[in-house]
N, C-alpha and C positions, 0 to 999 in steps of 0.2 A: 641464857634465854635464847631461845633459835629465830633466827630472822624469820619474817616474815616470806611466804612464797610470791615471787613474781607473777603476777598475770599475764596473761598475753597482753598486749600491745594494742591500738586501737586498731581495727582494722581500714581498710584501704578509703572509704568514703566517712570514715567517724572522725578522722584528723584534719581534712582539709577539703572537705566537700566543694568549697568554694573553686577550686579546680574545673572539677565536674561539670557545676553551672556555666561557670565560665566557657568552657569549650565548645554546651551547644550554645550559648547565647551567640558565640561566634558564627557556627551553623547556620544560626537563623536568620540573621542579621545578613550573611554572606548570598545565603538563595534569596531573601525578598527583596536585597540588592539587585542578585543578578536578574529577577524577574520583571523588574521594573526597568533596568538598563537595558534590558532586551527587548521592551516592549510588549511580550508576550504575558502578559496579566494574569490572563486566562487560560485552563488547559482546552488542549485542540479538541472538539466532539467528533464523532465520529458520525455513520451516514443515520442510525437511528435516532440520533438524536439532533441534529442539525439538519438534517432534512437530505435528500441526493436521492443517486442510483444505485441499485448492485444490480449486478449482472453477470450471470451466471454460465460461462463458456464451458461447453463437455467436446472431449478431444474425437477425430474423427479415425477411425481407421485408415490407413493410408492403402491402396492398390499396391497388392505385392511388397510391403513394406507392415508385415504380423509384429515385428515390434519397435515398429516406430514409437508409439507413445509408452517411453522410458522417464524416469523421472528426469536426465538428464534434459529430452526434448524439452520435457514442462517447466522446468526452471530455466530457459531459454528462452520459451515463449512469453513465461512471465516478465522475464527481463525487457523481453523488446515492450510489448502489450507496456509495459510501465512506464517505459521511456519515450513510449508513442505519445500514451496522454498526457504524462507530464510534460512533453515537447511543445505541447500547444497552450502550456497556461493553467493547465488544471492541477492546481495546488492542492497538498497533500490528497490525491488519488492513494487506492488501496488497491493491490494487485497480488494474488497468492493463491497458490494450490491450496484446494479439499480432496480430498482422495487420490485415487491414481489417476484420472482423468479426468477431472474438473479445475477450472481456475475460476477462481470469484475476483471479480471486478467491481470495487467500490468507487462511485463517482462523487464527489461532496457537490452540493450543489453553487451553482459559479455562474460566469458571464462564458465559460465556452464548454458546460457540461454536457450541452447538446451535440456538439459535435467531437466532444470526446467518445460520447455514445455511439456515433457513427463510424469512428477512427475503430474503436473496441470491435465490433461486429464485422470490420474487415479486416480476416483473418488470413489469406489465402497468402499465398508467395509472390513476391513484386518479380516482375521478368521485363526485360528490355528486349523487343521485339519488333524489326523489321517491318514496316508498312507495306505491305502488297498490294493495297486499293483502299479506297476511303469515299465514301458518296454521304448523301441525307440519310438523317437516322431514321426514316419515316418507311416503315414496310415498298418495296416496289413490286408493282403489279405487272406481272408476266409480258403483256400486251401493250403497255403503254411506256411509256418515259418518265421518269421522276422528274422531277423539279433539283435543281443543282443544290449539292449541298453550302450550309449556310454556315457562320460562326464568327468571331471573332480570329482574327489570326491567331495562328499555333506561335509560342517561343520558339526560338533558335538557337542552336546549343553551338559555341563555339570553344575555343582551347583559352582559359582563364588569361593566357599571357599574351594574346594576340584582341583586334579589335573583333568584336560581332560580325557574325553575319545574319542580315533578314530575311525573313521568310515569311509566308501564310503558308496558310492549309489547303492543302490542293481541293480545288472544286470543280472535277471532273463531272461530263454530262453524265445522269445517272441512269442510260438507260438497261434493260434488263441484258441488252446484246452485251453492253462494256461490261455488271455485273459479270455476267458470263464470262467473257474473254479473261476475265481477270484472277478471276477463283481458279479456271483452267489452268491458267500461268503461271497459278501461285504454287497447285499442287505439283505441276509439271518442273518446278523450280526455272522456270522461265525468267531468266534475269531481264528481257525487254517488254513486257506486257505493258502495253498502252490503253487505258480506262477512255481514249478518242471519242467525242460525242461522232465522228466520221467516221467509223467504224463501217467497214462493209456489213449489208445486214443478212448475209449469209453466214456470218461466223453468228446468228444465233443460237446455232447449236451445238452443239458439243460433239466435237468429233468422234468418232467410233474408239480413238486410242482411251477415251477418258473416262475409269473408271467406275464404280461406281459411290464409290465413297467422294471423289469430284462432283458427280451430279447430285450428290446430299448435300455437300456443302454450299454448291451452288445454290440450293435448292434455299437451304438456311438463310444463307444472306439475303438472298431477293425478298424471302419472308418474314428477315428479321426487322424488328419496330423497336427503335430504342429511348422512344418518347416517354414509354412508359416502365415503371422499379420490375414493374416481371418480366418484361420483354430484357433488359436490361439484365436480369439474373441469372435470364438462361443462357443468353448469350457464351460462346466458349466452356459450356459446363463441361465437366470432368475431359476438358483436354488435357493435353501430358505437355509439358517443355518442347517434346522433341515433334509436336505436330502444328500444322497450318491453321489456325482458328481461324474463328470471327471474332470480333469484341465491339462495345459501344462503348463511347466516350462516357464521362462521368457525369456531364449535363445532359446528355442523352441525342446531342443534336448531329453526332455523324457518328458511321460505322466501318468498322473497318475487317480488310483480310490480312491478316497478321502472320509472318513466318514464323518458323521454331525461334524459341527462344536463343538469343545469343550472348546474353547475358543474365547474372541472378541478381534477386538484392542482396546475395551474401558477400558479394562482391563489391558492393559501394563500402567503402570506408568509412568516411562521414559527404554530411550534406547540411550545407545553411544558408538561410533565405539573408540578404544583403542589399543594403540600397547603394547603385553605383554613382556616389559623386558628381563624376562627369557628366555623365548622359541625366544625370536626376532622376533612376529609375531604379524597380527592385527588380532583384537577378535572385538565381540558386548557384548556389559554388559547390559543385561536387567530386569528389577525390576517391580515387577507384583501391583497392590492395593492388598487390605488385600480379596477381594472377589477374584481377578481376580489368586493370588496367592492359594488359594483351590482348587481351580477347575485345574491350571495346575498342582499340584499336583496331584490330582485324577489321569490325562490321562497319565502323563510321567508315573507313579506308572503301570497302566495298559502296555503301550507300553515298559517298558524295560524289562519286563517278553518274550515279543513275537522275533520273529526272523527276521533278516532283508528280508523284506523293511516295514514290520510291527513294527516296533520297531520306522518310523520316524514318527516324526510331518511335515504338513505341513505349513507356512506360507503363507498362499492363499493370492491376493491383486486382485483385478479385476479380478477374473476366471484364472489368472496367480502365479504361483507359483514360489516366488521368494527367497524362499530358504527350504532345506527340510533336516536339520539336523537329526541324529541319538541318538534317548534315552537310556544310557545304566543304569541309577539311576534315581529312584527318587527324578525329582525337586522339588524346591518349591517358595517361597519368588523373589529369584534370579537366575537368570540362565546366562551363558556362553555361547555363539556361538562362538566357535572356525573352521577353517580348513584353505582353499586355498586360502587366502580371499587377496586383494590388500587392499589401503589402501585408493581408491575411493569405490571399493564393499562394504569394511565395514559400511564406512559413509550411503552407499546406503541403507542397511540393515537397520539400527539404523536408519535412518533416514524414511522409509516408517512405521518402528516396532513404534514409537514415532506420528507422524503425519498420519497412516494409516486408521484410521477413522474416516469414515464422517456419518456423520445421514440422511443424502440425496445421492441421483444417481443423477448425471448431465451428458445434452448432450453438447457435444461441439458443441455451433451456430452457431461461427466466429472466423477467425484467424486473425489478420490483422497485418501484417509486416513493420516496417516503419523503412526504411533504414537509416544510422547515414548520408550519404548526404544528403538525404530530408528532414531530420530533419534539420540540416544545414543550405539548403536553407530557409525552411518555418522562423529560428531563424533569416538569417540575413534580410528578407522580414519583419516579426516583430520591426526590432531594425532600417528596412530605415522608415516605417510609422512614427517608435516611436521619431524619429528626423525630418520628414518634419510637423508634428504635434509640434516636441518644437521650430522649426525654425520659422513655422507662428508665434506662439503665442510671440516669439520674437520681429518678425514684427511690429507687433501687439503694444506690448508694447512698443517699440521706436519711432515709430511713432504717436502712440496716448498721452505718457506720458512721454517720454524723460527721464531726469534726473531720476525721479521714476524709469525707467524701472531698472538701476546698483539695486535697491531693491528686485526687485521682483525676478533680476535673481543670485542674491544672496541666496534667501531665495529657490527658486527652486534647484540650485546647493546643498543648507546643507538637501532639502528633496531629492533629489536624493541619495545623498551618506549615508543616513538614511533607507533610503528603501533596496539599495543595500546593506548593510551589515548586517542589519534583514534578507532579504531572503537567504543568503547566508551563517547565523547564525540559521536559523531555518529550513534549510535543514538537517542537522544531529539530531538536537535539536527533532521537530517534524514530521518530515519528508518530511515538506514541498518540491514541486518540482513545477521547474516555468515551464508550457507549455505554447503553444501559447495563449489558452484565460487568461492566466494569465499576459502574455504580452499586452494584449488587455487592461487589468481590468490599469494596470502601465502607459499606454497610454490615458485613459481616468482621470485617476487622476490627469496628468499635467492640463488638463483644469477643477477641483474641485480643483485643486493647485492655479493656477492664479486667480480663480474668487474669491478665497478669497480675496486677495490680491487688486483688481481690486474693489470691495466693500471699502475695507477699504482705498483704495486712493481717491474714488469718494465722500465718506464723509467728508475727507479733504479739496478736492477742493471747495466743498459745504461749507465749514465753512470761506473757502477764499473767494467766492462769496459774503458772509455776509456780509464782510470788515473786518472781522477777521486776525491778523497777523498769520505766520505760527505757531509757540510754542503753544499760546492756541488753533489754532482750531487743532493741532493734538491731543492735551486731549480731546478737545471738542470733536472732531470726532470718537474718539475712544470705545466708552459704546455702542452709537448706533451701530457701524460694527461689534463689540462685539456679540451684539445678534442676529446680521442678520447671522455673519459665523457660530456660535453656528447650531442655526435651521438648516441653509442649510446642515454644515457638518454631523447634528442629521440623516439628510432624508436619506441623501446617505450612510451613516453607519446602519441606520435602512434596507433601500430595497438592501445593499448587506449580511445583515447578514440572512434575510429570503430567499436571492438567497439563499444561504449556506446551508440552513436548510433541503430546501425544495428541491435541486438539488444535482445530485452527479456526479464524473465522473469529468472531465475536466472544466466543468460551476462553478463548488467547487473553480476551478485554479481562475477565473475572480473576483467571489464571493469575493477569502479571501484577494486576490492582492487590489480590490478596498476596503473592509474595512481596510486593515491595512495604505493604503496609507490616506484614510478620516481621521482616526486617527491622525498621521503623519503632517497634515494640521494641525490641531487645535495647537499641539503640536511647528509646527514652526511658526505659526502664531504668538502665544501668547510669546515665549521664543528671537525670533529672528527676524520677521519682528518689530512688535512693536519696540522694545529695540532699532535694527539699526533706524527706521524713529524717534525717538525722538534725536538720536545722531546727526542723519542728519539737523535735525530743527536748532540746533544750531548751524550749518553749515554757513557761510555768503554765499553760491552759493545758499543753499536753499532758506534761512531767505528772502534774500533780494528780492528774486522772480525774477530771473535769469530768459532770456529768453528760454533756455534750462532746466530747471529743471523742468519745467513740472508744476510750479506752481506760474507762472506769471499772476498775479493779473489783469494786463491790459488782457492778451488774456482770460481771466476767466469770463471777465464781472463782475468784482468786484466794488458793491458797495462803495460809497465813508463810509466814519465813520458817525455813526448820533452822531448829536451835536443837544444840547438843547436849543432853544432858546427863550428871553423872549415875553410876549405875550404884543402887544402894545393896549391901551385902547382906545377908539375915545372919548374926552370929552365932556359930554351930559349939560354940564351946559356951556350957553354962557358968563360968568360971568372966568370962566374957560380959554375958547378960547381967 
C-alpha cells in the first residue's frame, strides 16, 4: 500500500501567529509610550487649521544681476528667512519655496507672530555703514532751523575682551546750512565735515564743485520725514553698497547720511543677545568670519579717530537703521554692542545682525490670515467627513460580511492608533503638521485600509466556494491577496510619493498623510489582520460556517467536495454478459 502524499506544511502565519501579534503589540505599546513620555499627545496643526499667517514672498529681479534668482539663491533665502523667525520664538514656522521664485511663509499663530511678520517682510541685505550725519527724523525746512534731534542713547560697540565704551547719539543743530555741509562732505569723501550748529551761514550753498547728484541728495535729506512707514521706505530706495545714502532709524526718530557700505551681513558669523553679569545689563556678542573680521577692522580703525557722529557705524537693514552704535577702539574678530537695550531689543538686534542677509529682494504678494476659529471649524468639518466616511465603510462591512467585519474593524482601529501617534511623534521629530489636505490624504486611506482587507476576505470566500473548509482556504487564500495588496498598496505609495515630489505647500500635507498611511496598511495587514483571521479559523463560530460569520458555505454557493469515482465498463464480449 503506497503512503500517503505529504502536504505542504503550514505556512508562515498558520503555525505561530502569536509572533505576529506579538510584534506589533510591541509597536504600539512602544509609540503610545513614547508619545506620552514626550509629551506631545497630539499631532502639530498646521496654519489652516490652528489659525496663523502665510505669507507669500516673490523674488525680485536683481540690477545687472539676470540670474540671480537660482534655486540655489532661494534655498538660501529660505534658510535665513527660517532662522530669522524661528530666532525670535516662533515655534514650528513653515518656510519653503513654490515655484521658481516664490517662498511661502507659514506663521502659526504665537505671542511674537506679529513681529515675525515684520522680521518676514524685511528682506533687503543688512550693511554696516559709516555715519556721515545724523539730525531729527522730522522733514527740515529749507529756511529755518530744525529742532535737535532727539532719542534715547545709541549702544556702543566695544571689543568682547576689553571694558565698554559709552556713548549717545550725536545731536547736532539741525539746521539746513549743517544738513548741507554734511551731504557735501559725505559725497566729497570729506573725512572732517562738522554738522556745527556755528557754522558760517555762507557755506549755505553748495559750492560750484558740487554736483548734481550732491544737490539731490542734499535735497533728499532736508525733505526727508522719517516719522512716518512711507517716508521711512523710500528713504535710500534702490541705492547700491557702493553709494552714499540716506536712511532713517527704525523708530523713525533720526535720520541719517550713510557712506558706502564697509561691511555685509554675510560677514557676521554669528550674533547673540546676552545679559552681562557685571554691569546687570543686556549686550549683543557678535563674531565676524576671518574675511568679514578685516574689513571691520579697517572701518572701526578709521571711525574711532573721528568725532561723534562720525565715529558711529551704522547697521542699515531695508534702508532702515536699526541700530547705530559708537566706535571709540579699534575692533576686530569680536565686538560688543552694549547700551539701553531691553531684553526683547537685544534678541531683536542679534537676531536681524545673524539672519540679516539675504541674496535676493522680495515683494510681498499675499497676506493671508486665518483665524484659530476657522481653523477650528475647517478641523472639526475635516474629522465629521473623516467619521461619516468610517461610519459607511462600517455599514459596509456588517452588512456585506458580518462576522468578518469584528476583523476588519480591529485591524482599522490598531491603524488608526498607528497613524495617530506617528503624526503626533513626527511633529516635533520632523516637523510634520496635519492641515486640512492632510486630513483629506487620512480620510482617503480608511478606504486603501479596508480594500485591503476586503481582497483578502473575498479570496477566502473564493476558496469556500471551492468546497474548501475554512483553515486551508485561509492559507490557500492568502499568497494570492498577498500579491494583489502588495501592488495595490505599491501604486498608491508610488502616485503619493511623486504628489510629494513634485508639489509643495499644503498638497505635501495629503501627499505624505497618504504614503505614510499605505505604508501602515501593508504593515497591519501582514502583522495583525493575517495573524487574528487564522486565530479566528479555529474558532468553531467561524470553522463551522455560522450564519453570521460571513462565511456560510450554504449562502456562498459552496460546491459540494469532489469525490472520485470508479469508471464502470459496458462488457463487449457476449460470452461476458
Amino acid at each position: 500500500m503506497a503512503a500517503p502524499k505529504k502536504g505542504r506544511g503550514p505556512s508562515g502565519g498558520q503555525g505561530k501567529p502569536g509572533r505576529a501579534l506579538a510584534l506589533i503589540l510591541i509597536a504600539l505599546v512602544a509609540l503610545t509610550g513614547g508619545m506620552f513620555l514626550s509629551g506631545h499627545t497630539t499631532p502639530r496643526l498646521g496654519i489652516d487649521l490652528a489659525g496663523g499667517t502665510s505669507i507669500t514672498l516673490k523674488a525680485k529681479s536683481q540690477p545687472g544681476k539676470p540670474d540671480a534668482i537660482n534655486q540655489t539663491n532661494m534655498d538660501t533665502a529660505v534658510s535665513i528667512i527660517e532662522r530669522r523667525v524661528n530666532g525670535l520664538g516662533v515655534s514650528e514656522a513653515e518656510v519653503q519655496t513654490q515655484g521658481r521664485d516664490n517662498i511661502i511663509v507659514n506663521i502659526p499663530k504665537g505671542t511674537n507672530s506679529k513681529q515675525a511678520r515684520e522680521q518676514v517682510g524685511t528682506t533687503a541685505q543688512l550693511y554696516f555703514r559709516p555715519v556721515l550725519a545724523v539730525t531729527a527724523g522730522q522733514a527740515t525746512p529749507t529756511d529755518t532751523a530744525s529742532p535737535s534731534a532727539s532719542g534715547s542713547p545709541a549702544p556702543s560697540a566695544s571689543p568682547s575682551a576689553k571694558a565698554t565704551t559709552s556713548g549717545s547719539k550725536a545731536t547736532p543743530s539741525a539746521s539746513a546750512t549743517t544738513q548741507g555741509r554734511a551731504v557735501t562732505g559725505a559725497l566729497k569723501k570729506d573725512t572732517s565735515p562738522s554738522p556745527s550748529a556755528s557754522a558760517p551761514k555762507a557755506s549755505a550753498s553748495p559750492s560750484a564743485s558740487v554736483d548734481a547728484a550732491t544737490a539731490d541728495l542734499q535735497k533728499r535729506f532736508a525733505a526727508l520725514d522719517c516719522s512716518t512707514k512711507a517716508g521711512r521706505a523710500k528713504a535710500g530706495a534702490n541705492a547700491k553698497p557702493t553709494d552714499t545714502t540716506i536712511a532713517c532709524s527704525s523708530e523713525g526718530d533720526a535720520k541719517y547720511v550713510l557712506g558706502p557700505a564697509a561691511v555685509s551681513g554675510t560677514d557676521v558669523d554669528s550674533a547673540k543677545a546676552t545679559i552681562d553679569q557685571q554691569r546687570g545689563m543686556w549686550i549683543v556678542q557678535m563674531d565676524f568670519t576671518s574675511k568679514g573680521s578685516k574689513k571691520f577692522q579697517e572701518i572701526t580703525s578709521k571711525l574711532s579717530t573721528q568725532q561723534s557722529p562720525m565715529n558711529q557705524f551704522a547697521i542699515a537693514l531695508d534702508g532702515e537703521v536699526v541700530s547705530a552704535p559708537q566706535v571709540n577702539e579699534t575692533l576686530s574678530g569680536s565686538a560688543e554692542i552694549s547700551g539701553s537695550f531691553t531684553q526683547q531689543s537685544a534678541q531683536d538686534l542679534a537676531n536681524v545682525l545673524s539672519y540679516g542677509a539675504l541674496p535676493l529682494s522680495f515683494n510681498e504678494e499675499t497676506v493671508t490670515t486665518v483665524t484659530a476659529a476657522l481653523g477650528g471649524e475647517q478641523l472639526r468639518a475635516g474629522l465629521i467627513a473623516g467619521a461619516i466616511g468610517l461610519a459607511l465603510v462600517v455599514i459596509y462591512l456588517v452588512a456585506y460580511y458580518r462576522g468578518l467585519a469584528l476583523i476588519a474593524l480591529l485591524s482599522l482601529l490598531v491603524s488608526g492608533i498607528l497613524t495617530y501617534t506617528l503624526m503626533a511623534l513626527l511633529g516635533p521629530a520632523i516637523g510634520f503638521a496635519l492641515n486640512l489636505p492632510a486630513v483629506c490624504g487620512a480620510i482617503v486611506a480608511i478606504g486603501i485600509t479596508a480594500d485591503s482587507f476586503i481582497v483578502y476576505f473575498e479570496r477566502i470566500r473564493d476558496e469556500i466556494r471551492e468546497g474548501r473548509t475554512l483553515r486551508p482556504a485561509v492559507e490557500r487564500a492568502w499568497p494570492r491577496a498577498r500579491r494583489t495588496i502588495l501592488v495595490s498598496d505599491f501604486v498608491s505609495f508610488l502616485a503619493a510619493a511623486v504628489l510629494f515630489i513634485v508639489t509643495v505647500g499644503k498638497v505635501q500635507g495629503f501627499a505624505f498623510t497618504l504614503g505614510l498611511t499605505t505604508l501602515l496598511d501593508v504593515v497591519v495587514v501582514f502583522l495583525f489582520t493575517k495573524p487574528v483571521m487564522t486565530l479566528m479559523a479555529r474558532t468553531k463560530f467561524f470553522s463551522s460556517g455560522h450564519p453570521w460569520s460571513g462565511l456560510d458555505p450554504k449562502r456562498l454557493g459552496a460546491k459540494p467536495p469532489l469525490r472520485r469515482s470508479r469508471r464502470v465498463h459496458a462488457p463487449t464480449d457476449p460470452k461476458e454478459a
